[in-house]
N, C-alpha and C positions, 0 to 999 in steps of 0.2 A: 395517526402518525405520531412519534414518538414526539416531547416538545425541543427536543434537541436538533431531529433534522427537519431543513428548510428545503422547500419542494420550486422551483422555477424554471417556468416556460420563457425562452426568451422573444421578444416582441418579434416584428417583422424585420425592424432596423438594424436588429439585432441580429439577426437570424440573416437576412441578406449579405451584413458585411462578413461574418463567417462563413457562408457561401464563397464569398470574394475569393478569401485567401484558402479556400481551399481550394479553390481551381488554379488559383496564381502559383502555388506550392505543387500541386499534382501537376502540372506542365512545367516545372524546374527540374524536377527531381521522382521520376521514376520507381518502381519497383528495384529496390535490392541497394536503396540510400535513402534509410530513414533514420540515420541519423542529422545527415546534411536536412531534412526536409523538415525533422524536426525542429532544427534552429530556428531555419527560415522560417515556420509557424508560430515560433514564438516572438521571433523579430515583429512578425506585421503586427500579430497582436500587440505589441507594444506602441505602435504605429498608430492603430485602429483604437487604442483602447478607451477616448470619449464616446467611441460608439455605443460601446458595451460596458460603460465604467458599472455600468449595476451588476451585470455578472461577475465581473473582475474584484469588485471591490469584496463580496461578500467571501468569494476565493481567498483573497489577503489576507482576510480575517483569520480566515482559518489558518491559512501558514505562519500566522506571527500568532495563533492560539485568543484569537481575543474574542470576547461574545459568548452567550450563550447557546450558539450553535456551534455543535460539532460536526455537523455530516449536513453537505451540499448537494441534491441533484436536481440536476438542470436536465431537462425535457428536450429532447433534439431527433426525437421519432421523425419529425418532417423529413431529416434527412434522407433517410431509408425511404422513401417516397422521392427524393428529388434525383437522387446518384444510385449507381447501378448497382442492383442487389447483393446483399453479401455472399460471397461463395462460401459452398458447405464445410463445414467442421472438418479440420484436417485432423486426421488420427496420428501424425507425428509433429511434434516441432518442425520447425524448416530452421535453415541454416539462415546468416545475418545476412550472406549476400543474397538471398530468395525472399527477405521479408518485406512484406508489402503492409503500406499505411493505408488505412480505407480513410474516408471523410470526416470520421467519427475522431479518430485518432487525431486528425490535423485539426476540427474545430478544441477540440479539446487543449494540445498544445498552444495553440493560440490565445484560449483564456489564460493559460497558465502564463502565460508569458507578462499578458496585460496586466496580471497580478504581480510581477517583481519574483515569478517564480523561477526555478532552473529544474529541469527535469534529467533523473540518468540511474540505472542500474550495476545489477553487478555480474559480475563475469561465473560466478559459479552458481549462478540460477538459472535454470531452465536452459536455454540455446542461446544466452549471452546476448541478447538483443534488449533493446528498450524497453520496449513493450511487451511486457511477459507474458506470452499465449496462457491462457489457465482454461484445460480443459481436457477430458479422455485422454491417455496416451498409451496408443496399443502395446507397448513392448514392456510399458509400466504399470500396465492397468492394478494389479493386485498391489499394489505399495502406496501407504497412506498420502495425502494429496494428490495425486494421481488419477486415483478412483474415487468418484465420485460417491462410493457406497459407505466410505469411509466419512465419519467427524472433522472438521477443522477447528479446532478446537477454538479456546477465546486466547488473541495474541493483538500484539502490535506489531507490525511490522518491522522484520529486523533485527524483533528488537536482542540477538546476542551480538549485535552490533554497537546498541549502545552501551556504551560503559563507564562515559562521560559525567562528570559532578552536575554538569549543566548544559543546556541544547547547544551551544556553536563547537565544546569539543568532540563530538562524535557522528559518523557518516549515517545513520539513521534520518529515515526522510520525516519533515515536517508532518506533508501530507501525502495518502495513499490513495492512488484516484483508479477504476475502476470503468471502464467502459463495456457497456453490453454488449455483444452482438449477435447471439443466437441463447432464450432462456425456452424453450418449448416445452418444458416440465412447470416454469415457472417458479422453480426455486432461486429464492431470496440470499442476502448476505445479510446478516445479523451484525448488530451493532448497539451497542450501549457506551455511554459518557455518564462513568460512574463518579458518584460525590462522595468522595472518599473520607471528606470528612465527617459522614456520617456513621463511621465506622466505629468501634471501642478503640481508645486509644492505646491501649497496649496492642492490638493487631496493627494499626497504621504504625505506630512506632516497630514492629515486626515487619512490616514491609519493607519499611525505610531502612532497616537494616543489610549492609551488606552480607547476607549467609544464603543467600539462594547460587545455584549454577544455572544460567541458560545455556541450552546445546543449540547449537543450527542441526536444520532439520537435514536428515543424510541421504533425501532423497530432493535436496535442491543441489549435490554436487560440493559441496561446501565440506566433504569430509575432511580434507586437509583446512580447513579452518576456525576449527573450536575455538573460543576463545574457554576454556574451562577452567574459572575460575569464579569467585565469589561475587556477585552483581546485586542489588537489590531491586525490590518491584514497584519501587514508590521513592521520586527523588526529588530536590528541588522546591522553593519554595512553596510553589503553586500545585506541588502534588501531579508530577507528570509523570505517566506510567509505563513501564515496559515490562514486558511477560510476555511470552508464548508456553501456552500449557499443553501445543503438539506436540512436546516430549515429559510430558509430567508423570505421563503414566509410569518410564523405566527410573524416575526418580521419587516415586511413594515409597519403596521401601525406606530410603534414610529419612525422609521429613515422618514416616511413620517413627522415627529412633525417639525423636522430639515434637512431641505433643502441641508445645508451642507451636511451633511451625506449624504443622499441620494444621489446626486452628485456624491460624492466620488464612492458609491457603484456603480452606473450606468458604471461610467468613468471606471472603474474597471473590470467591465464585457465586455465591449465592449471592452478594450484591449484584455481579454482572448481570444473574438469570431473573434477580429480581428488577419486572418492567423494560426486556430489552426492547429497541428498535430492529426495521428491517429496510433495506433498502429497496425499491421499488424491482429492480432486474428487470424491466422491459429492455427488450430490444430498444434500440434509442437513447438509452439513458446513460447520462454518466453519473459515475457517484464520487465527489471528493471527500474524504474521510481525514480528521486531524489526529495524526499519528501519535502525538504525544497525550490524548485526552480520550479517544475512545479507543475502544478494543472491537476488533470484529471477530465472524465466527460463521461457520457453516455448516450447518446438521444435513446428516446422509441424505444422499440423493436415493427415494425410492424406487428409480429408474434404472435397469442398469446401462451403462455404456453398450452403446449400439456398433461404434465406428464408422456410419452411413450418411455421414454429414451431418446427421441433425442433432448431434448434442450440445450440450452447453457448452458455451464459448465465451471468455471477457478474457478483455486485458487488462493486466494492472500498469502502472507505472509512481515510481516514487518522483517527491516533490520538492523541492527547499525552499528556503530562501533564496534569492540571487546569492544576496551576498557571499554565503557558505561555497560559493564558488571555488571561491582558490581553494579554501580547506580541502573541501573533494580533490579538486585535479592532482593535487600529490599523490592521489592513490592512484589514480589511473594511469595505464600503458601509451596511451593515446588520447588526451582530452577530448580533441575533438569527438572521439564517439562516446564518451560518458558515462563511458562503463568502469566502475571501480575491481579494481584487481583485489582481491582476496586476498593471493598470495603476497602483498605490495601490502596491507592494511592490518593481517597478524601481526606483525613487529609492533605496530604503533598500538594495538590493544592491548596485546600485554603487557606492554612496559607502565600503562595506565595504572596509577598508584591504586593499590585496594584498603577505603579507610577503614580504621579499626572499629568506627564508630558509625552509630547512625549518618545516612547521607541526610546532609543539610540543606 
């Protein structure tokens, strides 16, 4: 295991009072309100949280970026033994009033909560729900993320979301948390928390420069929301990074114009691939991932999609800080469900000054 992620089984006391609220949460609130059920899971765990302060705390860490761990997962297979089996792999998205929270989902907001976190998505990813199903999707299957035969390249979440000098101005999450629930090929999510400053510095100073473009990907719905303009891949005192290289391909020809760049980007990748980690993918597991420090990635699935229940399955969902609370809710339609509006959140990116200079 890589020495950046930290592996954790939680005890019995642990494991019981997340039991707790996940029955107390599934008997409130139903199939087809998970967004009300998610609050309420993170409420208890706030509640609960000298129960669990060991899993919660090392969570924190991660959302406020401190430590040298980057990637958390906590072991919660018991579950899938105590509550009733996961149903098969659906081959489309469902819609928000059909989406259903299994156990997995509510212990998990529950930590998140005991950590001072706030969880919520965005409206033009996937079927606008919390919890982004990530997995086969029949009517999609040939278009990259989609099909599983295809690369995910190395990215951070979001990130042509962020655009921010520094983490509190931009809706980009802390952390990106991932729950299992069906890996029957047993493929893995890749990850590395690269040390950037072990780089030439004339590439880290290329990074830190504003002359890169990130595109959102056009098969998360997000076409109406380019932010296309000049962003850098390296910002911030402490070297926090944002890049997604799922669209680097249609962008080689101009950084091929400038040698420089190019460079940069080469040198870049080859720190990622040099020594990455993986996350475990069992069924069971959830994995929190700190958004601003590691990148993830996932090489083709050698399997193809079946459509017969049994493919791969996880959800993601993004994380904050609490605090970043209000920031978010100005972009949303509806706070209570937590979803940021796209179309509500282009105005405020672009009008985001682009420096002329290295980001500081």
């Amino acid at each position: 295991m890589a020495p950046f992620i930290e592996r954790v089984v939680p005890d019995e006391a642990e494991f019981t009072t997340l039991c707790r609220i996940v029955d107390e949460v599934s008997a409130a609130y139903p199939c087809g309100r998970a967004h009300e059920a998610i609050a309420l899971a993170e409420q208890r765990g706030k509640t609960a949280v000298t129960t669990f302060c060991r899993l919660s705390d090392k969570v924190r860490d991660l959302i406020a970026h401190r430590g040298a761990v980057g990637v958390i997962e906590i072991d919660l297979r018991k579950a899938l033994d105590r509550y009733a089996p996961i149903p098969p792999t659906p081959a489309d998205l469902d819609s928000p009033a059909q989406h259903r929270l299994f156990p997995l989902d509510l212990m998990r907001c529950a930590i998140i909560g005991a950590a001072g976190g706030y969880t919520y998505g965005y409206t033009g990813q996937g079927n606008a729900n919390l919890c982004d199903d990530l997995m086969p999707i029949r009517k999609n299957h040939r278009q990259p993320g989609s099909n599983p035969g295809y690369a995910v390249n190395w990215h951070t979440e979001d990130a042509p979301y962020n655009r921010g000098p520094e983490n509190r101005l931009h809706p980009t999450c802390d952390v990106i948390s991932f729950v299992y629930l069906r890996n029957l090929t047993g493929h893995s999510t890749r990850v590395n928390m690269p040390n950037l400053s072990l780089l030439r510095p004339a590439t880290l100073k290329a990074l830190r420069t504003y002359q890169f473009r990130l595109l959102t990907s056009y098969y998360q719905k997000a076409a109406k929301s380019h932010v296309e303009t000049s962003t850098s891949f390296v910002y911030g005192a402490d070297n926090w990074i944002r890049f997604t290289f799922a669209r680097l391909a249609e962008q080689m020809d101009e950084y091929r114009n400038n040698g420089n760049l190019l460079a940069a980007i080469d040198e870049l990748i080859e720190s990622l691939e040099h020594h990455p980690g993986e996350t475990s993918s069992a069924p069971g597991d959830i994995a929190f991932v700190d958004n601003m420090r590691v990148a993830h990635a996932r090489a083709p699935l050698e399997t193809p999609p079946k459509f017969d229940g049994s493919d791969r399955w996880l959800r993601r969902l993004g994380v904050v800080e609490a605090p970043r609370r209000a920031f978010l809710e100005q972009f949303m339609d509806d706070p209570a469900r937590r979803l940021v509006n796209n179309e509500l959140l282009l105005p405020y990116l672009q009008s985001l000054p682009v420096p002329s200079q290295t980001c500081g």
